[in-house]
N, C-alpha and C positions, 0 to 999 in steps of 0.2 A: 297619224292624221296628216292633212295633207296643208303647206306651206300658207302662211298668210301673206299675203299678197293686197295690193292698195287697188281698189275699185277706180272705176273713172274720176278720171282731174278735170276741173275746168282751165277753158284757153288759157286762163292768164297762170293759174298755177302751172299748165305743162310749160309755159313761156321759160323760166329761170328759178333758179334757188338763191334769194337773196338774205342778207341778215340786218336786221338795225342796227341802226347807230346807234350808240350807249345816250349820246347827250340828249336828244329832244325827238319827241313822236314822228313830226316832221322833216328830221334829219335823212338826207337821200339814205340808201340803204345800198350796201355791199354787193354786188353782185357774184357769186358762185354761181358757173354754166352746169348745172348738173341736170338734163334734160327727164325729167317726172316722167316724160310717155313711156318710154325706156329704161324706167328704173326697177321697175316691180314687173312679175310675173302677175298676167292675166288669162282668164278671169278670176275674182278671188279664191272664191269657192265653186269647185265643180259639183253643181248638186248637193245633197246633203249628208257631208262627207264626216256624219259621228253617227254610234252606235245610237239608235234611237233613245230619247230621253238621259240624256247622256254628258250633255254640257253643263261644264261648273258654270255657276252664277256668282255674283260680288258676294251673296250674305245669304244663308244654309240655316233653316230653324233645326232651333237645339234640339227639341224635344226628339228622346230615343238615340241622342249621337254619341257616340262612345267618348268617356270620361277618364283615361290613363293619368296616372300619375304623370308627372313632366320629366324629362330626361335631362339631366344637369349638361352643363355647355364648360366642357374645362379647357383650361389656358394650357394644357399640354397636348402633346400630339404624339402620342405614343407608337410607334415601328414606324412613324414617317421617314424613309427612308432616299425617297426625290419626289418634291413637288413642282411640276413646272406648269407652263401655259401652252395650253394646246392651241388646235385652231380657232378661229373668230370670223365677226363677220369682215373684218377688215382684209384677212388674208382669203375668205371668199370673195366678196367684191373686185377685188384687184385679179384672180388667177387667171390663166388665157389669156395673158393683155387685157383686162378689163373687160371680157366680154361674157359677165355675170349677173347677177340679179342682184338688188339687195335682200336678203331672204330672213323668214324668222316662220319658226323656230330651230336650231340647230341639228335635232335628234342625233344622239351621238352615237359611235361605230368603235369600237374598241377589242384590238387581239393578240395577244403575245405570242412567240413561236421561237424556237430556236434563239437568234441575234437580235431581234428586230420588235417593233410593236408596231403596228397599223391602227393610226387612227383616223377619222371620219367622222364629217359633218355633212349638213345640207348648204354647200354641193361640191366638196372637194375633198381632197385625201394628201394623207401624208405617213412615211414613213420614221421613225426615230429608232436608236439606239437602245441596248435594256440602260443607258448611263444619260436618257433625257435628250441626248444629241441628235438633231436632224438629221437624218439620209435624204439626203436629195431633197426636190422644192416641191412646192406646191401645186397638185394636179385639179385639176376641175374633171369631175364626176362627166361631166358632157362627157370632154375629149376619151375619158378612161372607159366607161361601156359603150358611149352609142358612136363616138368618132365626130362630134360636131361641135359647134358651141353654143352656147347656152340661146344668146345673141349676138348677134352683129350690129352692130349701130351705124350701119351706111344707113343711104339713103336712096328706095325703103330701106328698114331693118329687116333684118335674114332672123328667123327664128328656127330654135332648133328642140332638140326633144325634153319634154318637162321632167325633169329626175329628180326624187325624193326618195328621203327613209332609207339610209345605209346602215346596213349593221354586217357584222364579220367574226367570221371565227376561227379558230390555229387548229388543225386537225393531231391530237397528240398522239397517232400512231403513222399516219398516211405523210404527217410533215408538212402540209401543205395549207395555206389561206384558204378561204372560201368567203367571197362578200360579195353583196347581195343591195339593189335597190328596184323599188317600181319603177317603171316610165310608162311616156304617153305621147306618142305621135303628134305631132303639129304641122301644121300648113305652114310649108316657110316661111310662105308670104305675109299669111293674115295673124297667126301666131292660135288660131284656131285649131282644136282639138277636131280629129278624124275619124276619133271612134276605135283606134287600134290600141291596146294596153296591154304592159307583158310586166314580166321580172326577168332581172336580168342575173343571172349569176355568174362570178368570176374566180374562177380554179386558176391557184398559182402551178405554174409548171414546175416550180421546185423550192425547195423550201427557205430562198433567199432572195425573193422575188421585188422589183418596184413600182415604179407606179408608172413604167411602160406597158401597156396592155398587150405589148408582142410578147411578154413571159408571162402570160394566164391564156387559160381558154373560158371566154364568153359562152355562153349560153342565153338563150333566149326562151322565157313559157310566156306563153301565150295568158294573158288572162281575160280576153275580150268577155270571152264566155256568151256568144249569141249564135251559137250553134254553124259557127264559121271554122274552120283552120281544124277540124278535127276534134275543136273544144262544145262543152255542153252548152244548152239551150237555156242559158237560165232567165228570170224576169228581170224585162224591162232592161234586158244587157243590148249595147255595148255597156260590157262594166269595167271597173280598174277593181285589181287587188291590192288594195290600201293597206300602208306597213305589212310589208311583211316581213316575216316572224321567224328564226332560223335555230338549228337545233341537230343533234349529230348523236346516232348510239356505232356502236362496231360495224355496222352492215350499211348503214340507212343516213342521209342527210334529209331533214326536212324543212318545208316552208309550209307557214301558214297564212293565210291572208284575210283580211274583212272585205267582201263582196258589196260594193256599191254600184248601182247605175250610174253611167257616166253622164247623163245630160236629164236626167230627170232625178229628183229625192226617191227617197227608199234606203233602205239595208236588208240584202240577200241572206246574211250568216258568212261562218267563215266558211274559207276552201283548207282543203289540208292535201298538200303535194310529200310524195316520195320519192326520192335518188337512189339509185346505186351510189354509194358517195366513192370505191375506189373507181367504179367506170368514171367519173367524174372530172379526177386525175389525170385520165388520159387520154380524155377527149372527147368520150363517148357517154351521148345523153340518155338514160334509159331510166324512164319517168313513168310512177303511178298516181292516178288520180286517187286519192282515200275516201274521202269525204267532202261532198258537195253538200255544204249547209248543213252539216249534222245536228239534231234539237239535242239540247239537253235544259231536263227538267221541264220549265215551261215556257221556255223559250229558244232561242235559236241561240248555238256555241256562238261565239266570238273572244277576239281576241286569245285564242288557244294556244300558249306559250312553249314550244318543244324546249326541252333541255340540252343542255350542254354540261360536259364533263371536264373537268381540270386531268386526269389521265385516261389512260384505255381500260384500266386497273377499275373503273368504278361504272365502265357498261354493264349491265343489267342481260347476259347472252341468255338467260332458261328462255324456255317456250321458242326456241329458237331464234332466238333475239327479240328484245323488248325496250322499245323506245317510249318514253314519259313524259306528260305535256301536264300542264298546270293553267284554273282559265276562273276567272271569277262567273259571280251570276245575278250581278245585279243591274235587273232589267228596266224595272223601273225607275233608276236615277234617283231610288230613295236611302233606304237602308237595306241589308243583307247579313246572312249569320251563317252563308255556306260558302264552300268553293268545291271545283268538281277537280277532282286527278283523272288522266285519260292514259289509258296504255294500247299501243298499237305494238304487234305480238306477231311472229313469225318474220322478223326483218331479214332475215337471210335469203330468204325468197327475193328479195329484192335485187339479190345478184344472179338471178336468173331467168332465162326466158318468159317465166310465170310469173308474175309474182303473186303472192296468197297473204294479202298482210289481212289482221282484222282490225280495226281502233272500237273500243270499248270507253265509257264515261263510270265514273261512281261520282255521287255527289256527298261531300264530308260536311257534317255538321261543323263551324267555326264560331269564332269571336264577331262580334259585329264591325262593321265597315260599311262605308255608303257613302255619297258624292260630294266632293269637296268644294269647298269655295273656292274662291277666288284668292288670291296672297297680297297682304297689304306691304308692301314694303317702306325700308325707313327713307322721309324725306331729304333728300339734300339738290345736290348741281344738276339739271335737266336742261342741257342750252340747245337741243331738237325741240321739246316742248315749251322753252322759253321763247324759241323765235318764230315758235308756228302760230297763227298763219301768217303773218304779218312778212316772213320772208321769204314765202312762196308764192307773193303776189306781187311787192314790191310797193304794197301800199300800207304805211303804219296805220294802225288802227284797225284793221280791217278785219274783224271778226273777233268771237269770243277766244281767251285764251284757251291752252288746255290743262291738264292736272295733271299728275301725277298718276302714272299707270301701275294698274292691280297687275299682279304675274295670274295669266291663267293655270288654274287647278286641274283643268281637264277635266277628266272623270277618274271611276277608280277599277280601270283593267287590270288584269293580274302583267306586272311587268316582269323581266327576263328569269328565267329558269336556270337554276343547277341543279344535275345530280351530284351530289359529292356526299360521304361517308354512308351512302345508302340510304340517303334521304333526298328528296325535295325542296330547296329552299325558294323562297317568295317574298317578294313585297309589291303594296300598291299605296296609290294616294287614297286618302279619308277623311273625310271629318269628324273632327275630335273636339274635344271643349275640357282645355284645363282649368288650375281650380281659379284661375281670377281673370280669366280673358275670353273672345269670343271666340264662335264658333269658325276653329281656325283649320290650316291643313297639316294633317299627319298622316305617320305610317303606319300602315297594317301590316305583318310580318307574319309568315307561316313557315312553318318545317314540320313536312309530310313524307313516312312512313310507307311508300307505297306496295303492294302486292299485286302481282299478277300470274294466273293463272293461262291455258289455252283459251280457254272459253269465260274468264271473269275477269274484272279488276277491282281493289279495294284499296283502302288506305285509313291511316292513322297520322292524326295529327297530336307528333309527339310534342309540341311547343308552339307559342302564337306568344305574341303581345303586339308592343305599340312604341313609336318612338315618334315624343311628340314633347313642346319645347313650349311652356307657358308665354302667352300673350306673342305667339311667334309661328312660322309654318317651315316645315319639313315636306321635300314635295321629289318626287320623280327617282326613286329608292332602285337601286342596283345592286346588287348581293354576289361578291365574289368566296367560295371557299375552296380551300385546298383539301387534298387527299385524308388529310388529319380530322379534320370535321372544324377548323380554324379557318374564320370568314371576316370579313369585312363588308359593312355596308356605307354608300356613298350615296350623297341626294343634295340639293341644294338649301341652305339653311337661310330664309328671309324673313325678316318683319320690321312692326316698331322699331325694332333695336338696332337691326343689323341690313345693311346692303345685302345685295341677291351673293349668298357666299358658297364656297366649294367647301363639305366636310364629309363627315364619317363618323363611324361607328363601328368597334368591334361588334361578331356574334359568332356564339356559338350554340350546340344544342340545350347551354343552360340559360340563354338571352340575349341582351344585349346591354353594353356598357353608356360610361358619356360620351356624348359627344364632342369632336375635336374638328377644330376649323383648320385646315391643308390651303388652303385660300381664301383669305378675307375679301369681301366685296369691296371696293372703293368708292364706289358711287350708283345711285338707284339704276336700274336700267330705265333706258331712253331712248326706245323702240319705236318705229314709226306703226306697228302692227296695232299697239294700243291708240291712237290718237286718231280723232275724228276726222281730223284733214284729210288722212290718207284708208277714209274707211272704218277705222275701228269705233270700239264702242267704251273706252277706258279702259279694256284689259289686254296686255300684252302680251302675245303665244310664246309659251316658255317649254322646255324638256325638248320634245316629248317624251323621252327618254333619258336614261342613263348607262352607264355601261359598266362592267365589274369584271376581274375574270383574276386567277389564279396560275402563276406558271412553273417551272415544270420544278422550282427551287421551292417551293410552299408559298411565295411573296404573293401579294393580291392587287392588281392594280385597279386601279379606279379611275374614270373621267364623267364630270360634270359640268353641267351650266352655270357660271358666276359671272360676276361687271368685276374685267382686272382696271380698269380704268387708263389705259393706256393710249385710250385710242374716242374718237367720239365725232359727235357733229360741229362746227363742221370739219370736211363733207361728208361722213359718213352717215348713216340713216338709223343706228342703231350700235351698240354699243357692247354687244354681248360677247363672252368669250368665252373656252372653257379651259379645265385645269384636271391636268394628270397626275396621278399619283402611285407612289408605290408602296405599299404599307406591310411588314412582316407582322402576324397576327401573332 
């Protein structure tokens, strides 16, 4: 999903960011130059940028919503083996000399290889050590695909291309990075979108790579989709290919995308792109189109999750090569009791002048799942939403205050894929309703069995449940497992009780354990995404993601969205961080 971002400011808010004075309503007030016209990405929303019927709301009727036991919350943290703080919004804001957005929500980017781990936010990257220690500083996502910045804050400001939704992956036979985000043309001048939209993929040239763009090769796909540049005719395009989705068997790297119009509402379905993944390596782009909006069931795919593997040992080569995607199917934004496995079959063709892939869907009967609320988190220090609006105008009194911001639910896509010990692992957000609290957000958890055939695909779902925390929400789940069929799961643990926190969960094919907090929250999040001054509507954009993966020692790392409290307003606009982990299962 694509960045929130603050709607238009009135004069006197674009004027200055100021704060009161503690002693009396009429006490002058502080002035901070932090210029609003130039602080947030515009326009908010480009059209309407969710799968239709799709957006969580504050409060989800119970009736029909799944009822899990609760998952106990223990004081120990078992194979935590390095927890540290990843990027934030503070170390986005500041990259390039300042010439960044404040942005929310983070979607995280996470991949181990060799020496190193690559991690990734919206809108910068960084390398670390497998012992937690930074490599080099902090890149902005601008400068690293497209060569520009984000903005410029002369006068006019110079704007440059909209980059969102990074994710990445360590290729365990080839050695090499491969990460990946949308972008979107803009008018330097006006900051106006032009109607041109791609993905951008970045091949590391060797397996020690940083966050110089002279040791990768870029790529560019097109995803305008208005029957320009060689790409299909689809409706109502120019469109963007929103998050996309990335995934790698022996022969084949894939992307998947959600097809939206870019200047008017709608959703197209997804796209599903093929690579040569070793041409890739070396420079050379040679790309099939799969699937333009493929239906499944009675509706249109979306969100169609390709897998990734922790070794080469657990690619799927019959039918001459076979790659595995995992995709939920709830269309209606209510409840659901299926999910579909998809095998695309002959990947080896993809290394040659033909390629002859086929992707095939089966839809598996599941546990139920269906749309989440909204996450209430626990009260405490909010001094953005203390001083708004009162110090963005510079006049006390001036308006209603604000409250306390819900964490957005999202909806409940099926989120990041593995194949590992010959199965499919999966999670998504849900709502769920333990035994003495409301209708809150949990996880839905799948490990599927897949089969595939030349001409069929089938699957078995050998294990499902639920990991969900009484009178509390589990939200944005990432499933790392090793070669062994030993996994970990990570998501962000918030409510009543607890600050927005970083934790886990073992799993394995017999379930899943308690949970253990890797990062406690310190303080609620205090996002300007949620507050009415700058546009929102009381819910703060949280996830959209998380990230999980397993490296080449069995260990499982993890990274998620928590408040380290480190850092806040003022000047900052929002207060979110995330938190890295290494856990041996």
């Amino acid at each position: 999903m694509l960045l929130a971002v603050a709607v238009c400011l009135t004069a006197a808010a674009i004027a200055a960011v100021s704060v009161d004075a503690p002693a009396q309503a009429a006490a002058a007030p502080t002035v901070y130059n932090i210029d609003l016209s130039t602080e947030f990405r515009r326009p908010r929303e480009i059209g309407g940028k969710a799968v239709p019927n799709s957006q969580s709301a504050a409060h989800v009727p119970a009736a029909g919503v799944p009822r899990p036991a609760s998952t106990p919350v223990s004081g120990d943290t078992p194979g935590l083996g390095l927890s540290v703080d990843g990027l934030n919004l503070r170390d986005q804001r500041t990259a390039d000399n300042g010439n960044q957005f404040s942005l929310e929500p983070p979607d995280q980017a996470l991949c181990v290889g060799g020496d190193r781990v690559l991690e990734s936010v919206n809108d910068v990257m960084r390398f670390r050590g497998l012992g937690g220690e930074t490599l080099g500083g902090v890149q902005s996502l601008n400068k690293f695909f497209i060569g520009d910045s984000a903005i410029i804050r002369s006068t006019p400001p110079v704007y440059g291309a909209f980059v969102s939704d990074p994710k990445c992956y360590y290729d365990p036979a080839l050695g090499r990075f491969f990460f990946t985000v949308l972008s979107l043309d803009r008018d330097a001048a006006t900051g106006d979108f032009t109607g041109r939209t791609d993905v951008r993929i970045a091949v590391s040239r060797t397996s020690t790579p940083t966050t110089d763009p002279a040791g990768w090769f870029i790529y560019r796909i097109d995803t305008t989709n208005d029957g320009s540049n060689g790409t299909p005719a689809n409706p109502d395009c120019p469109c963007l290919g929103d998050q996309p989705l990335i995934g790698a068997d022996a022969y084949g790297f894939y992307v998947t995308t959600n097809e939206f119009p870019l200047f008017v509402d709608g959703f197209n379905g997804a796209i599903v792109y093929a690579f040569d993944k070793a041409a890739l390596t070396t420079g050379t782009l040679r790309m099939t189109l799969v699937a333009n909006r493929p239906a499944l069931a009675e509706g249109p795919g979306y969100s169609i999750q390709p897998a990734t593997s922790p070794a080469a040992s657990e690619w799927d080569t019959s039918n001459n090569g076979t790659a595995y995607f995992l995709s939920a199917l709830d269309f209606d934004a209510t409840l659901d009791n299926r999910i579909a496995t998809w095998a695309l079959t002959n990947t080896q063709s993809l290394t040659t002048a033909t390629p002859r892939v086929t992707l095939r869907n089966a839809v598996l009967p599941s546990q139920v799942y269906g749309q989440p609320p909204d996450a209430e988190q626990r009260d405490g220090p909010t001094p953005l939403a203390d001083a708004t609006p009162n110090a963005f105008t510079g006049k006390p009194g001036n308006g209603p205050r604000e409250h306390l911001n819900l964490l957005a639910g999202n909806d409940d896509r099926m989120q990041q894929v593995v194949l590992a010990d010959d199965k499919l692992w999966s999670g998504l957000n849900t709502a769920v309703k333990t035994e003495n609290g409301n209708v809150n957000v949990g996880i839905a958890w799948f490990i599927v069995d897949p089969t595939a055939t030349a001409t069929t695909v089938s699957g078995t779902i050998v294990n499902q449940g639920y990991v969900a925390v009484n009178r509390q929400n589990v939200m944005y789940p990432a499933i790392g497992v090793n070669t062994a069929g030993e996994g970990v799961m990570t998501f962000t643990l918030v409510g009543r009780d607890y600050y927005p926190s970083a934790a886990y969960t073992p799993i394995d094919a017999g379930g899943t354990g308690a949970i253990s907090i890797a990062g406690a929250g310190a303080a609620p999040a205090d996002g300007f995404s949620g507050y009415r001054f700058f546009g929102g509507s009381g819910t703060e954009r949280w996830g959209d993601y998380s990230a999980a993966v397993a490296d080449a020692s069995g260990n499982v790392w993890l990274a998620t969205e928590y408040i380290p409290g480190t850092f806040g307003f003022p000047p900052f606009l929002a207060n979110w961080g995330t938190r890295i982990m290494r856990v041996t299962p």
